[in-house]
N, C-alpha and C positions, 0 to 999 in steps of 0.2 A: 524513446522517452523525450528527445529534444520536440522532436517534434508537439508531441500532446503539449508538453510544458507551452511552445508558442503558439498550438491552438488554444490554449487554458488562456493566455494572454489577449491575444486577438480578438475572441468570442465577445468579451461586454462590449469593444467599441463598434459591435457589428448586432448590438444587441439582442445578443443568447450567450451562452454559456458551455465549456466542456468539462466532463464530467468523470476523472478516472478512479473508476474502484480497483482495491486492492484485490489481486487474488493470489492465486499460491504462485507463480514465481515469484512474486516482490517479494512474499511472506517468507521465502525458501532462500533468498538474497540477503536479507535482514537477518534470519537466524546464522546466516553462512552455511549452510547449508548447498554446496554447489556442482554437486552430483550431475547436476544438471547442464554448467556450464562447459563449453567447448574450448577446445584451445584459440578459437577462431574468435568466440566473444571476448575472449583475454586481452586476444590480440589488438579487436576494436578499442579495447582503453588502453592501450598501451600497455600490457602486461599485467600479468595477476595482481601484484600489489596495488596497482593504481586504481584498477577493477577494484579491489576490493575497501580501497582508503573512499573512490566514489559512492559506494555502496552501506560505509560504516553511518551511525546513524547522525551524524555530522559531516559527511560529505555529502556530495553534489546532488546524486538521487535519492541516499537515506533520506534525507533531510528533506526532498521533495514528495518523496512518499510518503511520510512521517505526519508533514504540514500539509501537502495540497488533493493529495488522493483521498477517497473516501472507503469507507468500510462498507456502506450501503448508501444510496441516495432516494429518492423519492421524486416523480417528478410529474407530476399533476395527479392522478391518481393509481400511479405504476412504480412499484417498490423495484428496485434494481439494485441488486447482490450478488457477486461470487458464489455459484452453485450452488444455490436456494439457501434456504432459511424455512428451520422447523416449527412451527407457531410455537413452542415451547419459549423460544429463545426470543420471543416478541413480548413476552409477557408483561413485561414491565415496561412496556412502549421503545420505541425504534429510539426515542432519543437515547434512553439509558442503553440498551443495544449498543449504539454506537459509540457512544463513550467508553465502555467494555472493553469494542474489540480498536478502539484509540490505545488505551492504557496497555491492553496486549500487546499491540507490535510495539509499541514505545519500549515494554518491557525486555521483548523476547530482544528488540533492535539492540538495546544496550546491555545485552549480555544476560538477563534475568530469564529465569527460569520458564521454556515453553508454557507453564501450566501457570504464571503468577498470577494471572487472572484468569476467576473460573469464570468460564461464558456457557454454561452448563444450568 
């Protein structure tokens, strides 16, 4: 993550841009969710707690995935998503789309119900 964070940085003075979508392990960090983590990632933050105070939606990468990652992007005329998208869920156009699935992880990050917004 450090890394994208100072490619996200670097990109405009080099005029382009980097571009991180969320997909399900941020999604799966966010809810705490960590089935998935190793004692080895633990260890990389310094131990579970800090791992996880990084990961809360006010720490260091909640807080970056939250604000800087995107849910989907667009980028001349090529949609880019985590594991597609069903034209159902474009109905209402990609901006409402994404504010949707903004309000979800915000929800699920601080503790609100996996389902408080329906993207259905």
């Amino acid at each position: 993550y450090k890394l994208f964070s100072e490619l996200r940085r670097q990109a405009p003075e080099a005029g382009g841009r980097v571009v991180n979508i969320v997909g399900n392990h941020e999604l799966l960090n966010l809810q705490r969710d960590l089935r998935y983590v190793s004692p080895g990632d633990n260890a990389a933050y310094g131990g579970a707690a800090k791992r996880k105070k990084a990961w809360a939606a006010d720490g260091e990468l909640g807080r970056q995935i939250l604000e800087e990652f995107e849910p989907l992007d667009v980028v001349g005329d090529t949609l880019f998503v985590h594991a597609g998208l069903m034209p159902k869920h474009a109905e209402g156009g990609l901006g409402q789309l994404k504010d949707k699935a903004r309000q979800a992880l915000r929800a699920v990050a601080t503790g609100g119900r996996r389902d408080a917004v329906d993207l259905h």
